[in-house]
C-alpha positions in Angstrom: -35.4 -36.6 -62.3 -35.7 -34.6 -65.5 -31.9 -34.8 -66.7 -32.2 -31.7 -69.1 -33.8 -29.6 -66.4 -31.3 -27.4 -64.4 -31.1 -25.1 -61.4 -28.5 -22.9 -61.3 -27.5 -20.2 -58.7 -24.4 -17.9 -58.3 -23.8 -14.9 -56.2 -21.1 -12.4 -57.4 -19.6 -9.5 -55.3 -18.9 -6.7 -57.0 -16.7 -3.6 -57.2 -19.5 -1.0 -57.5 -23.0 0.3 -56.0 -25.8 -1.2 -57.0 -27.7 1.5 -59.1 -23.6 0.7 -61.2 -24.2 -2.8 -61.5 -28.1 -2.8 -61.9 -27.4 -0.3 -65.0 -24.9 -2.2 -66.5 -27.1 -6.1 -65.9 -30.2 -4.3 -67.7 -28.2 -3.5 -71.3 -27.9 -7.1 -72.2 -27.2 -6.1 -75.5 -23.6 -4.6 -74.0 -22.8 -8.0 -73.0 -20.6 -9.6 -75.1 -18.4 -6.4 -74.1 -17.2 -7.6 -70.7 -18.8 -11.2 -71.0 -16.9 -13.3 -73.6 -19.2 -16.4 -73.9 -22.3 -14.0 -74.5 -21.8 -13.8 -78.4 -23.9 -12.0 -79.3 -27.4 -9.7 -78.6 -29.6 -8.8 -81.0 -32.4 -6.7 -79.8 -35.6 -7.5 -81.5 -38.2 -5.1 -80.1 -38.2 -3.0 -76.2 -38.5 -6.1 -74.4 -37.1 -8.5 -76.1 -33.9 -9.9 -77.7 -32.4 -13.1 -79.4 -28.9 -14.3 -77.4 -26.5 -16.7 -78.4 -23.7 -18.0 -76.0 -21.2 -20.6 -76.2 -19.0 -21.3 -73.5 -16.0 -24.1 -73.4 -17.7 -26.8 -74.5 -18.2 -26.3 -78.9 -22.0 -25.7 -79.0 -23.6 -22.6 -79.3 -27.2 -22.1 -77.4 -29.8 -19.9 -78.7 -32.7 -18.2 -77.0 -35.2 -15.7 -77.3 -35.0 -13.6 -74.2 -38.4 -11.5 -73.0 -38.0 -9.1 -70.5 -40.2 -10.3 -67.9 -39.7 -7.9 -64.6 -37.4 -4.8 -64.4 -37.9 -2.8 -61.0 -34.4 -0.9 -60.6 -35.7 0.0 -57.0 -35.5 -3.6 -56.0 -32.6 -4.2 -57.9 -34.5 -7.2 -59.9 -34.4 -7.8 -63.8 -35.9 -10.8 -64.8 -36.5 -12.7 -68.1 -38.2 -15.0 -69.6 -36.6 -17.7 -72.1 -37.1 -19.8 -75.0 -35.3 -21.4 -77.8 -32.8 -23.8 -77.5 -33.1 -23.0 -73.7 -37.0 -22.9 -72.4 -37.0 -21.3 -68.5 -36.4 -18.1 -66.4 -33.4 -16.0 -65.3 -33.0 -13.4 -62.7 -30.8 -10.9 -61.2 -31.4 -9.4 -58.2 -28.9 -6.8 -57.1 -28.0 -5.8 -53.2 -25.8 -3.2 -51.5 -22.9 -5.1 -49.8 -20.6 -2.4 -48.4 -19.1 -0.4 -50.7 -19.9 -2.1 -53.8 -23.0 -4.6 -54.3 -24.2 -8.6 -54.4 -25.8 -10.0 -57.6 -27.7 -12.6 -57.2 -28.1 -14.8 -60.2 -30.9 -17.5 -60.2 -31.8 -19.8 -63.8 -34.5 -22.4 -63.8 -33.8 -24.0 -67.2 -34.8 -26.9 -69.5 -32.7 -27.9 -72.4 -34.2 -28.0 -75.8 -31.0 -28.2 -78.1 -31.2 -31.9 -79.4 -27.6 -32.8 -79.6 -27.9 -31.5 -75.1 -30.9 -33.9 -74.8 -29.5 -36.9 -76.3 -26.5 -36.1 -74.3 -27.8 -35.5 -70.9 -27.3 -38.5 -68.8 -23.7 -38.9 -69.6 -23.4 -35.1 -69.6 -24.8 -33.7 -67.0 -21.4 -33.1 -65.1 -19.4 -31.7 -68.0 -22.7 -29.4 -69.1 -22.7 -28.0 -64.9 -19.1 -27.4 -65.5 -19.1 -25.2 -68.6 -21.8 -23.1 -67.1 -19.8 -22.5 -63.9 -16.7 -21.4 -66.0 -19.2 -19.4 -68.4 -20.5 -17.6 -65.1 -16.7 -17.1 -63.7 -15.8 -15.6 -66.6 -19.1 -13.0 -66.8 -18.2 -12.3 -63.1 -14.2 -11.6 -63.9 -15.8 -9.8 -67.2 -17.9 -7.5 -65.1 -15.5 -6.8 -62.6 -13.1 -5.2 -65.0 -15.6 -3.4 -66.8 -16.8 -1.9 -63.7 -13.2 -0.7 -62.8 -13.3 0.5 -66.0 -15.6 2.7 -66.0 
């Protein structure tokens, strides 16, 4: 097992349609907004961006993001990473009633030094802060949405 390789998956439900909550996902650089560990975005051409986030734990990560896939008719935006995280994220957006689903996949390696020497003893406390990170973007969205 590669130790600073991760898989992560969550699935939020959402206050608003899809076409909403697709529009919203695809500004990333409106995230730190409504998504407090998202520090910052800083757009560096059409398709690209440079993203650092810290969450609970006192480390910040940073990545180059590259828009890899962006087809609002499927409700997909996907990216490429690489920095301090190497990998792939996605968000695929669904209708679920009256508001919508989004799906959140992450296929991840960790390049950040002081995470690799780190990643056996860890591993549990790293899968933690990213599942408080994501409850917080979810709780983040949700008000924004409302909000708007």
């Amino acid at each position: 097992m590669d130790w600073t390789r991760y898989r992560f998956r969550s699935l939020w439900s959402l206050p608003a349609k899809p076409a909403v909550v697709y529009d919203v996902l695809e500004r990333a650089e409106e995230y730190p907004r409504w998504w407090p560990q998202v520090r910052e975005v800083r757009r560096l051409d059409d398709t690209s961006g440079l993203i650092t986030i810290r969450a609970v734990l006192p480390y910040d990560l940073v990545f180059t993001a590259r828009e890899v896939r962006r087809d609002p008719a499927a409700g997909v935006l996907e990216l490429a990473m690489d920095g301090d995280l190497d990998g792939w994220a996605r968000w695929t957006i669904t209708a679920d009633g009256d508001g919508s689903l989004a799906h959140y996949d992450q296929v991840t390696e960790v390049n950040k030094p002081l995470l690799r020497r780190f990643a056996v003893p860890g591993r549990p406390v790293f899968l933690a802060n990213h599942r408080l990170m994501m409850r917080a973007g979810r709780r983040g969205l949700v008000a924004y949405l409302e909000a708007v």
